[in-house]
C-alpha positions as CSV (number, residue, x, y, z in Angstrom):
1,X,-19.2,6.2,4.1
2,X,-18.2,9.9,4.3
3,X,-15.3,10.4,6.7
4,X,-15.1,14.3,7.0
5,X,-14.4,15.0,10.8
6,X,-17.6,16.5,12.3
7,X,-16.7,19.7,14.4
8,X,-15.9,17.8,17.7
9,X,-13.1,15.9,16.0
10,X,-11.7,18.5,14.1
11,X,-11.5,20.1,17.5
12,X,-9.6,17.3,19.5
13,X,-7.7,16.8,16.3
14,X,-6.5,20.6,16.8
15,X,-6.0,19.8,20.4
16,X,-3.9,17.2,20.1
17,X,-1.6,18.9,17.2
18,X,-1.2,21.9,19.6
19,X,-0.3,19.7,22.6
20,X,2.5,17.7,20.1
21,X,4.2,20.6,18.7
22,X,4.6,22.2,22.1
23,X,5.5,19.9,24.3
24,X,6.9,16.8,21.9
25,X,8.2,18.4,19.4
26,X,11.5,20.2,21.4
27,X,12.2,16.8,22.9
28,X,11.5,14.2,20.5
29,X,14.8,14.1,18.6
30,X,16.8,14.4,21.7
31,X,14.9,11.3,23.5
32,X,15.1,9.6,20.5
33,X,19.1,10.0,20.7
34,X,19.5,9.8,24.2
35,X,16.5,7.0,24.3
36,X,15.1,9.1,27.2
37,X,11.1,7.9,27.9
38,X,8.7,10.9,27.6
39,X,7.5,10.4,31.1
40,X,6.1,14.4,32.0
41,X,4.4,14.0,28.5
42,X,3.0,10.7,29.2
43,X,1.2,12.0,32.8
44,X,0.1,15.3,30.8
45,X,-1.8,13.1,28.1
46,X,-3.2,10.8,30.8
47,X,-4.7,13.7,32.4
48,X,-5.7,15.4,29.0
49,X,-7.8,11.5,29.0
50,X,-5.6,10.0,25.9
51,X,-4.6,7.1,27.8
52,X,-8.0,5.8,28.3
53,X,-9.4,7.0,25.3
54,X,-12.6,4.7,24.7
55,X,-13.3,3.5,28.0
56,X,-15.9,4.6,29.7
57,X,-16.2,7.3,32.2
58,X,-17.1,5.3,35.1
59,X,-14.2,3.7,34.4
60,X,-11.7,6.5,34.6
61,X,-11.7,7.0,30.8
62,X,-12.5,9.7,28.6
63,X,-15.8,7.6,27.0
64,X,-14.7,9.3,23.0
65,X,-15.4,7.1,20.2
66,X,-12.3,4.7,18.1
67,X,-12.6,7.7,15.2
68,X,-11.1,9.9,18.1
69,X,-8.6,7.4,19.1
70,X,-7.2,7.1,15.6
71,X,-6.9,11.0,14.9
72,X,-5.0,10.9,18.0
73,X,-2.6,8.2,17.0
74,X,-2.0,9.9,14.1
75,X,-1.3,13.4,15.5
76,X,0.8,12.4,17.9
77,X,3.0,9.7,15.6
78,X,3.5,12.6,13.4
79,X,5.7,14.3,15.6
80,X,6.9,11.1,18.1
81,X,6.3,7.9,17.3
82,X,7.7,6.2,20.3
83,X,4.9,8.8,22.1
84,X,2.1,6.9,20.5
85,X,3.2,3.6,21.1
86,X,3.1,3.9,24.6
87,X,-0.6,5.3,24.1
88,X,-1.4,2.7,21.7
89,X,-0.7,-0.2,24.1
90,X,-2.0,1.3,27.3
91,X,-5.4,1.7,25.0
92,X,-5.4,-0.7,23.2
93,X,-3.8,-3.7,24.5
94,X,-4.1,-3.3,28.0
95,X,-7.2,-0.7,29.2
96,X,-9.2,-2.4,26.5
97,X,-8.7,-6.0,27.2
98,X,-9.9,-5.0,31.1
99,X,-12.8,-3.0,29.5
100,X,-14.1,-6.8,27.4
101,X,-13.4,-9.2,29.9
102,X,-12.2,-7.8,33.1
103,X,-14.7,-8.2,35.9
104,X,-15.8,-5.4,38.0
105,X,-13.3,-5.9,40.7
106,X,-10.4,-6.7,38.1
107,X,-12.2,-2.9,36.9
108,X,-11.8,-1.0,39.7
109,X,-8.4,-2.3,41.3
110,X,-6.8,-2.1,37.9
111,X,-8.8,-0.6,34.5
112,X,-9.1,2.7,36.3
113,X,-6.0,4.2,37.4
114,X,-4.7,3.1,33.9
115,X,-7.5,4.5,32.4
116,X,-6.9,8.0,34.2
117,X,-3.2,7.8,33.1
118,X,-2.0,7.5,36.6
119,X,-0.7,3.7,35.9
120,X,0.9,2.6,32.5
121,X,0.3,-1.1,31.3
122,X,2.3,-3.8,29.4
123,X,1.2,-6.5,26.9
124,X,2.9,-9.9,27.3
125,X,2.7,-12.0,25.1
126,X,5.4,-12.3,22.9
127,X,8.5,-15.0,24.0
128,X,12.1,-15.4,22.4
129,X,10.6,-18.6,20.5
130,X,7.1,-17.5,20.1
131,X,5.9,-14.6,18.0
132,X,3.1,-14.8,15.2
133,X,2.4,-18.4,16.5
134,X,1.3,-17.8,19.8
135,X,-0.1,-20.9,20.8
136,X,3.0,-22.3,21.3
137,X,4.3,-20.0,23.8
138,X,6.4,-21.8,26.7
139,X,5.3,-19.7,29.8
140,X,3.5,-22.2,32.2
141,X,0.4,-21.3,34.5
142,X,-0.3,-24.1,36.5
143,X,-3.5,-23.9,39.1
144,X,-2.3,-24.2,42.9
145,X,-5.0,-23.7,44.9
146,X,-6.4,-20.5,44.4
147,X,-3.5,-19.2,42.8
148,X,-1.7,-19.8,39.3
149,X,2.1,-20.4,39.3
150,X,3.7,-18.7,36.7
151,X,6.8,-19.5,34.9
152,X,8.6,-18.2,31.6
153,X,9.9,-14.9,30.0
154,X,8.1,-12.6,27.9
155,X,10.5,-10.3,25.3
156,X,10.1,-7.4,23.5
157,X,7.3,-6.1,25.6
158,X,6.8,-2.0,25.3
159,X,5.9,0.2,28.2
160,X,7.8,-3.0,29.8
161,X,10.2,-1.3,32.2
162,X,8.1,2.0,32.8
163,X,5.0,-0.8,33.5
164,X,3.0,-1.2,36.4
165,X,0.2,-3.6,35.5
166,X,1.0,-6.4,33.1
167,X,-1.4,-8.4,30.4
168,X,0.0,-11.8,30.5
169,X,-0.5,-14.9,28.7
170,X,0.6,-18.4,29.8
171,X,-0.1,-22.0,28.6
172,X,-2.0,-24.0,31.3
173,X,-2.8,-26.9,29.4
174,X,0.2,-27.6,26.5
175,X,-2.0,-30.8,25.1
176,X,-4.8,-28.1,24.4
177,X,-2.7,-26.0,22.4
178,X,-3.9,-22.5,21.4
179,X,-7.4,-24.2,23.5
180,X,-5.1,-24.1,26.8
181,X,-4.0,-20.3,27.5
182,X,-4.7,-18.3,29.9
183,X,-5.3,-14.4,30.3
184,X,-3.7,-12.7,33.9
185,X,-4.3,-9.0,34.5
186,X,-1.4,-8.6,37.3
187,X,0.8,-5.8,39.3
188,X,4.9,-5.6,38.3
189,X,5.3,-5.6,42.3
190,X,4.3,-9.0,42.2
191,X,7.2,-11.3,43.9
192,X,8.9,-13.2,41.2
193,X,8.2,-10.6,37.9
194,X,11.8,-8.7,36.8
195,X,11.9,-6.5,34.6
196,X,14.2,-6.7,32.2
197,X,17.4,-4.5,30.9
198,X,15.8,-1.9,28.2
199,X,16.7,-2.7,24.4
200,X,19.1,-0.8,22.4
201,X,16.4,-0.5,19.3
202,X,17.1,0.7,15.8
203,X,13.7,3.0,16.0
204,X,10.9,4.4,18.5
205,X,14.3,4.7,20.6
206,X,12.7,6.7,23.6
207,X,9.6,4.2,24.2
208,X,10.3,1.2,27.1
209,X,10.9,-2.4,25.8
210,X,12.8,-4.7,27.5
211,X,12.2,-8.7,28.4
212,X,10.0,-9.6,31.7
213,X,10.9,-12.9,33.1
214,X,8.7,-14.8,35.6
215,X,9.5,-16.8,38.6
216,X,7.2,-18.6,40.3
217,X,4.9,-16.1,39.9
218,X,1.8,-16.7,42.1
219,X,-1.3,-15.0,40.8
220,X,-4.6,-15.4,42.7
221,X,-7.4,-17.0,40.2
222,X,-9.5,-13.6,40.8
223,X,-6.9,-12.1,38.5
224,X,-7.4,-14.4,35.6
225,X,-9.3,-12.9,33.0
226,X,-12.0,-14.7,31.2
227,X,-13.5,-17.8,31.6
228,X,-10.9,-20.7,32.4
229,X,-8.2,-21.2,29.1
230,X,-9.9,-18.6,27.2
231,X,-6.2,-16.6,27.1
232,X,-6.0,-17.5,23.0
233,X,-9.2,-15.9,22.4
234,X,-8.5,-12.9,24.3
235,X,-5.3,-12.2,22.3
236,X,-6.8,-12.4,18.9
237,X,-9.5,-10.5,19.7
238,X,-7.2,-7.4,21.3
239,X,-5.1,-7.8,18.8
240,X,-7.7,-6.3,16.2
241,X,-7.8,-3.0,18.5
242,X,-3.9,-3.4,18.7
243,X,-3.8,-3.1,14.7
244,X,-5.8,-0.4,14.6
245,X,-3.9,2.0,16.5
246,X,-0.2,0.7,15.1
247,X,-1.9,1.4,11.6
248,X,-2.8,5.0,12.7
249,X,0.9,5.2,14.5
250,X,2.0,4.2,10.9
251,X,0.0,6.9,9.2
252,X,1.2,10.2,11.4
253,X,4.6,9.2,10.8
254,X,4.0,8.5,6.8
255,X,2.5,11.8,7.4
256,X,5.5,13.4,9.0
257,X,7.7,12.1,6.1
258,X,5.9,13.4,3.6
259,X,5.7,17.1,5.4
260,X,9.2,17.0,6.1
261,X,9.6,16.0,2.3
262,X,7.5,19.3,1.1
263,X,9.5,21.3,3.2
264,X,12.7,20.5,2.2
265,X,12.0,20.3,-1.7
266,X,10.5,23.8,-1.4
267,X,13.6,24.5,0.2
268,X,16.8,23.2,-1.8
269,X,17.7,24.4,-4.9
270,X,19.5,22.6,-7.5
271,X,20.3,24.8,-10.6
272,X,18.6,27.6,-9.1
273,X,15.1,25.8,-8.8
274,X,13.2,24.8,-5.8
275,X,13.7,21.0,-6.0
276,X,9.8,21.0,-6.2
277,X,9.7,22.4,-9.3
278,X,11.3,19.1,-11.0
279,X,8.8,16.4,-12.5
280,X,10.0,13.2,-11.1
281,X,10.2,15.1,-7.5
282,X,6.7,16.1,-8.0
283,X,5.6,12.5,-9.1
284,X,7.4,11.0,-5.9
285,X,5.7,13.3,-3.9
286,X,1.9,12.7,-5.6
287,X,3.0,9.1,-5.1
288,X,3.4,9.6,-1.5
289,X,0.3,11.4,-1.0
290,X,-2.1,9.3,-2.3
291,X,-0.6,6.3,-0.3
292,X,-0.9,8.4,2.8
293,X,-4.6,9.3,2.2
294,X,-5.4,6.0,0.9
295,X,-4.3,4.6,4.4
296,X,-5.9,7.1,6.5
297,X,-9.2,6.4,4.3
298,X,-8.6,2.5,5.4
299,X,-7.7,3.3,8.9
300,X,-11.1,5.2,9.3
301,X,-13.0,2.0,8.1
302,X,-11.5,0.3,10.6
303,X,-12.4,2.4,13.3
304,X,-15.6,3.0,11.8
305,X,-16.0,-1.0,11.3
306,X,-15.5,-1.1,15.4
307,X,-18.0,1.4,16.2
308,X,-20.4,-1.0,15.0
309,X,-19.7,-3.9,17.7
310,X,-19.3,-6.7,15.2
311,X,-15.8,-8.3,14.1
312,X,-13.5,-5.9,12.3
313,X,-10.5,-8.5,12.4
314,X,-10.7,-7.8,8.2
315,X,-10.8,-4.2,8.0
316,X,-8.0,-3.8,10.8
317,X,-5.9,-6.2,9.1
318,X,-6.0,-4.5,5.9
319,X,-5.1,-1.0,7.4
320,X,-2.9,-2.1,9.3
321,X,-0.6,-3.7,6.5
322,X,-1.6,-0.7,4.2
323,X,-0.5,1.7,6.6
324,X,2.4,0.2,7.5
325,X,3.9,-0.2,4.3
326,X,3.2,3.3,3.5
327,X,5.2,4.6,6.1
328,X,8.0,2.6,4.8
329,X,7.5,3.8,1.5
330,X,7.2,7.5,2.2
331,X,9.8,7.2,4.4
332,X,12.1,5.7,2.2
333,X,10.6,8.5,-0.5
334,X,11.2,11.3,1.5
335,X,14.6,10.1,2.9
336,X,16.0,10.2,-1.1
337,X,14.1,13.9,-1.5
338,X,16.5,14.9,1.1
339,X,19.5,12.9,-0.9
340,X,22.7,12.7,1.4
341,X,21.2,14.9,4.3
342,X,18.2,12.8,4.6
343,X,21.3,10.4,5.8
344,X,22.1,12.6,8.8
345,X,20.4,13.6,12.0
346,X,19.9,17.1,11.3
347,X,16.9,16.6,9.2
348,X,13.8,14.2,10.8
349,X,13.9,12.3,7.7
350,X,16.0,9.3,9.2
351,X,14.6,9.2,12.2
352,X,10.8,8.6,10.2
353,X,12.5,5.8,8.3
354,X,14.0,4.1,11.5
355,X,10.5,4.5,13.3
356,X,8.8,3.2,10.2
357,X,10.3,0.3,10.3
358,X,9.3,-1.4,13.3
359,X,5.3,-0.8,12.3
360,X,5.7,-3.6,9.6
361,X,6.7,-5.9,12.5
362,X,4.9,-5.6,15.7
363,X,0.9,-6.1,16.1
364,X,1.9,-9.4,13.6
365,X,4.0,-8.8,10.4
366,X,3.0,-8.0,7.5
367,X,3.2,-11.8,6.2
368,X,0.6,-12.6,9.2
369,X,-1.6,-9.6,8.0
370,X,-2.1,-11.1,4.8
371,X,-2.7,-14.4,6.3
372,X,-5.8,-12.7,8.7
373,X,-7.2,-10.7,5.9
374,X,-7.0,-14.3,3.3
375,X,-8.5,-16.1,5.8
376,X,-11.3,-13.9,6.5
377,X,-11.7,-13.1,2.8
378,X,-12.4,-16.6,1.7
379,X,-14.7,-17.1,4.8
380,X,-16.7,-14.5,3.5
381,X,-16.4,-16.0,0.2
382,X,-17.5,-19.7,1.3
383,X,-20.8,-18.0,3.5
């Protein structure tokens, strides 16, 4: 399949560059250290149509294609990965979950104004003792009438304290296991949802996470998305999109790294040479590069795989724990290219490795990617 950006995605790539440097790139270090949210830039992309990327028009999105969503990942993690993150879950996580099985009231009251960027949404599913194994999460829904009663805490939820509408998962029958979750699409103002204390993170310092406890939460059944205890389902399934655009997040900054490497090797001299000049710089950097392309090759698949409408769980898998592991290595690459400086703030280097970091761990670890992509490997082998 031949991936050369056709003319209207070379132009929204260039868009989307222009829009970064100019209005990210003066603030991102200093959010990052001050662990300031990016909220002027946030509104400005959610009126540029980024926040609502593949959702259609009539739903107060911008109708583009996933190919467009992942160049804009990418351009926007290459200069502020926390940025993209908050994209990446309004997108993927939350508008697109409405989009699939949101009905056309649950649409209209809450897919469009996140859609238009005027609303910014949260994905709750995680708990202190539930991560990769969702089905055992402890947060009760239990059916009162024509409302749900909802109990528990959700943690490390982004967007969670600059959130509005939430994504929420809770168990309504535990003896069903993974068979007894269900899906709520809900407002933060609802009586009983706080919002957590931010958390001091080691990267992607200037996005929102914080915990988001419930108590006695009552949620009419209108809000519940999907059929009745179809919640597990609904999680894998947006977790494919979710992969896809933490891949692409993965790939700007690996990007970033290895720019930011180029620069400065062209840059320092040792023994009156540009440090490019030496042969093991120049097979780090080769190194680097092809990892990067490979991963943006993989990340393309992906997106091109969705297009299609089938199941890409596979293909987003595999970029997703390609791409993530790149930016960790380039990172890490780039970070001794710069030798002790790369250990200080004044170069961007050490802020790519710290925001590298985190893309081997949300949207399931690298151990569960490998798992997915196993699994679906030896289904296809057994068909």
């Amino acid at each position: 399949m031949d991936f050369t950006l056709t003319a209207e995605h070379t132009q929204l790539r260039d868009l989307i560059r222009n829009f970064a440097e100019k209005e990210l790139r003066p603030v991102a270090a200093k959010n990052d250290k001050t662990h300031t949210f990016p909220m002027e830039q946030i509104k400005k992309l959610g009126e540029m149509g980024f926040m609502g990327m593949v959702i259609p028009e009539e739903w107060g999105g911008a109708g583009m294609d996933p190919i467009s969503y992942v160049i804009m990942m990418e351009e926007i993690s290459r200069v502020c990965a926390s940025t993209s993150v908050t994209l990446s879950v309004n997108n993927s996580l939350v508008c697109e979950v409405l989009k699939n099985f949101g009905t056309e009231d649950q649409k209209k009251r809450f897919l469009i104004p996140l859609a238009k960027g005027e609303k910014i949404g949260a994905y709750c599913l995680t708990e202190p003792m539930s991560g990769s194994d969702a089905a055992t999460q402890k947060t009760s829904a239990k059916l009162d009438g024509d409302f749900y009663v909802i109990n528990g805490a959700k943690n490390f939820i982004t967007n969670g304290p600059q959130s509005d509408t939430l994504i929420l998962f809770a168990m309504t029958d535990p003896s069903k296991g993974a068979k007894g979750v269900n899906a709520f699409v809900l407002d933060t103002k609802t009586p009983g949802v706080v919002i957590g204390k931010g958390e001091n993170k080691m990267g992607i310092r200037s996005s929102g996470t914080c915990t988001i406890s419930f108590d006695n939460v009552r949620v009419p059944v209108n809000q519940r998305l999907g059929e009745e205890l179809s919640g597990f389902i609904i999680a894998m399934k947006t977790l494919d999109n979710g992969r896809i655009g933490i891949a692409a997040q993965a790939l700007g900054i690996a990007q970033a790294a290895l720019e930011e490497a180029i620069k400065y090797g062209k840059e320092r001299k040792q023994f009156d040479r540009p440090l490019t000049d030496n042969q093991g710089i120049r097979w780090m950097i080769a190194d680097m590069a092809t990892r990067v392309e490979a991963a943006r090759q993989l990340i393309f698949q992906a997106a091109y795989q969705k297009t299609l409408g089938g199941r890409f769980t596979k293909y987003s898998a595999i970029a997703k724990l390609f791409a993530s592991e790149t930016a960790t290595y380039v990172t890490n690459k780039a970070l001794q290219i710069h030798g002790g400086y790369g250990f200080t703030s004044e170069y961007p280097a050490e802020r790519l490795m710290r925001d590298a970091r985190v893309t081997e761990l949300y949207e399931g670890t690298s151990e569960i990617q490998r798992l997915v992509i196993a699994m679906q490997t030896l289904k296809e082998f057994d068909a």
